[in-house]
C-alpha positions as semicolon CSV with decimal commas, in nm:
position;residue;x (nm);y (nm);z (nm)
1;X;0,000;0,000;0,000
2;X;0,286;0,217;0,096
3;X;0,460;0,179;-0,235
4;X;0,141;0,247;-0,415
5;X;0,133;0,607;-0,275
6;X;0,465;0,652;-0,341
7;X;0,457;0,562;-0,699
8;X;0,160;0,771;-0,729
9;X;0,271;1,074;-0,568
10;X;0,599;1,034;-0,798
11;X;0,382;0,990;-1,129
12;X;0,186;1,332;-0,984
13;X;0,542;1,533;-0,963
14;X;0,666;1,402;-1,306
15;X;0,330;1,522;-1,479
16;X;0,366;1,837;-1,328
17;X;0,697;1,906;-1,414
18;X;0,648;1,780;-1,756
19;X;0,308;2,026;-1,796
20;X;0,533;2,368;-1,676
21;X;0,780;2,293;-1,967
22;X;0,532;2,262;-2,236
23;X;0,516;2,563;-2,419
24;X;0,217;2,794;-2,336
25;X;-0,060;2,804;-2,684
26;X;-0,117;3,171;-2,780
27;X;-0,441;3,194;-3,006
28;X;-0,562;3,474;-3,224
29;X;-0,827;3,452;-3,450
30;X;-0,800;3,721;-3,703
31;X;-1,103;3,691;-4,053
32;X;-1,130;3,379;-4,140
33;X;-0,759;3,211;-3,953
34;X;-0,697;3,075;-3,633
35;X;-0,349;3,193;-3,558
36;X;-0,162;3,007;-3,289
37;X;0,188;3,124;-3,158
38;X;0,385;2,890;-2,933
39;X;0,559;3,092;-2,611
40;X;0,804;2,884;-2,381
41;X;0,750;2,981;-2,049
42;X;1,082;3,194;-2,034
43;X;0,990;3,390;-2,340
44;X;0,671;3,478;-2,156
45;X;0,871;3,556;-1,824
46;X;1,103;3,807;-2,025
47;X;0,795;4,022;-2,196
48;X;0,829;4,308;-1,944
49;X;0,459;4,429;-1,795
50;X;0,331;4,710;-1,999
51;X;-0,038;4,903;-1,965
52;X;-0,138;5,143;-2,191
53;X;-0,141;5,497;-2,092
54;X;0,183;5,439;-1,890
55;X;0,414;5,522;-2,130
56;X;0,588;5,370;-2,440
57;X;0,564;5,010;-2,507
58;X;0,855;4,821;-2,431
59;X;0,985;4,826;-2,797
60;X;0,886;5,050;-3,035
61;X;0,673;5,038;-3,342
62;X;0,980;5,095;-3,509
63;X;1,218;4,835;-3,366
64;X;0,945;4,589;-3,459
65;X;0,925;4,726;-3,799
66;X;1,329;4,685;-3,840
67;X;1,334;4,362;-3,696
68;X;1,049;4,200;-3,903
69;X;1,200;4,325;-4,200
70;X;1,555;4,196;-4,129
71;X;1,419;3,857;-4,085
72;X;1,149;3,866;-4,380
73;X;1,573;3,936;-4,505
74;X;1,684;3,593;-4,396
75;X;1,408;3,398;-4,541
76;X;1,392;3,298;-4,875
77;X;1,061;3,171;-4,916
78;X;0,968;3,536;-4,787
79;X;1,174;3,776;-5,054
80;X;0,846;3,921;-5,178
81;X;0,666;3,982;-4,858
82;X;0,560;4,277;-4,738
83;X;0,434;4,413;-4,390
84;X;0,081;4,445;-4,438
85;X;-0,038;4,537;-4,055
86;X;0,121;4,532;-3,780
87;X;-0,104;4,523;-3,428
88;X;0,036;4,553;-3,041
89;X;-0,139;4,311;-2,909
90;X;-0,167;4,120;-2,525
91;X;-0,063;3,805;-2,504
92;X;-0,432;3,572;-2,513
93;X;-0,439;3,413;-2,143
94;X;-0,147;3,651;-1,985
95;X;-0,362;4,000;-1,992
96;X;-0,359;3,999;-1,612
97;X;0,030;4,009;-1,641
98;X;0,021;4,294;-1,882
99;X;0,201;4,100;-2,121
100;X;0,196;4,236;-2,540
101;X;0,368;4,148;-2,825
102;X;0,352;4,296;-3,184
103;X;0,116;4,071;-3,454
104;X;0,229;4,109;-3,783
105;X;0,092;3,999;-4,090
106;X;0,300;3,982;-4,395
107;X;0,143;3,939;-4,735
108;X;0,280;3,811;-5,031
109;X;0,244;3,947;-5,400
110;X;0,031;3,583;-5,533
111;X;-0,212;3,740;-5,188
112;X;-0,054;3,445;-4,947
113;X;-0,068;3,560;-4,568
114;X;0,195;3,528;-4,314
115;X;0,147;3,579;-3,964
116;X;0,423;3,595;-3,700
117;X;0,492;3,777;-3,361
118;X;0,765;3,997;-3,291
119;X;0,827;3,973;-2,920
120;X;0,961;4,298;-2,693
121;X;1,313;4,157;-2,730
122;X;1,323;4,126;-3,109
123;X;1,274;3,741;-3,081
124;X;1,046;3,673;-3,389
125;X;0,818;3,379;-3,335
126;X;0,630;3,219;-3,679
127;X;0,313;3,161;-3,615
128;X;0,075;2,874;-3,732
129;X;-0,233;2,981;-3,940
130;X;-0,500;2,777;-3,929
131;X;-0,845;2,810;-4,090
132;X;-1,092;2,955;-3,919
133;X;-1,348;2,785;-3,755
């Protein structure tokens, strides 16, 4: 009986060490795509807080601009896209930790969309588009 426990309490503390190093699931759903952005816990942890209406935004427009067009740069597959919007958003489940990263959609000239996030670092995360549902 004793071992039981023990076996169980250790399956318990390997699940929940396995579940706080999956990565967190961003979603956005933007016309008709689902857009999901994966965020390791550390990436999350280095997004400094930020509300609006108390001051600038950890990086600005600008720097996201720069660095979404240095590494549209370094992919091929991307030479012809362009930024077609680019939104500050919060991260989806992290609002109450006044988390936000830049959204950017990038469209190509045969009208192909590209979505990826551009994180207060410069870290630029591809996202997943998915239809919408």
């Amino acid at each position: 009986m004793r071992s039981t426990f023990v076996f169980l309490l250790a399956s318990v503390a390997a699940c929940a060490v396995q579940a706080s190093s999956l990565p967190a699931e961003v979603v956005e759903t933007l016309d008709q795509y689902r857009i999901v952005l994966y965020l390791e816990q550390e990436q999350l942890n280095a997004i400094p807080a930020w509300r609006p209406g108390e001051g600038d935004p950890p990086m600005p427009l600008s720097a996201a601009v720069a660095r979404t067009l240095a590494w549209i740069g370094e992919n091929d597959l991307l030479k012809d896209a362009r930024i077609y919007e680019l939104t500050y958003k919060p991260v989806h489940n992290f609002e109450a930790q006044n988390r936000w990263y830049y959204l950017v959609e990038l469209r190509m000239t045969a009208g192909k969309r590209r979505f990826l996030a551009v994180l207060p670092d410069g870290e630029v995360i591809p996202a997943i588009e998915e239809p919408g549902r």
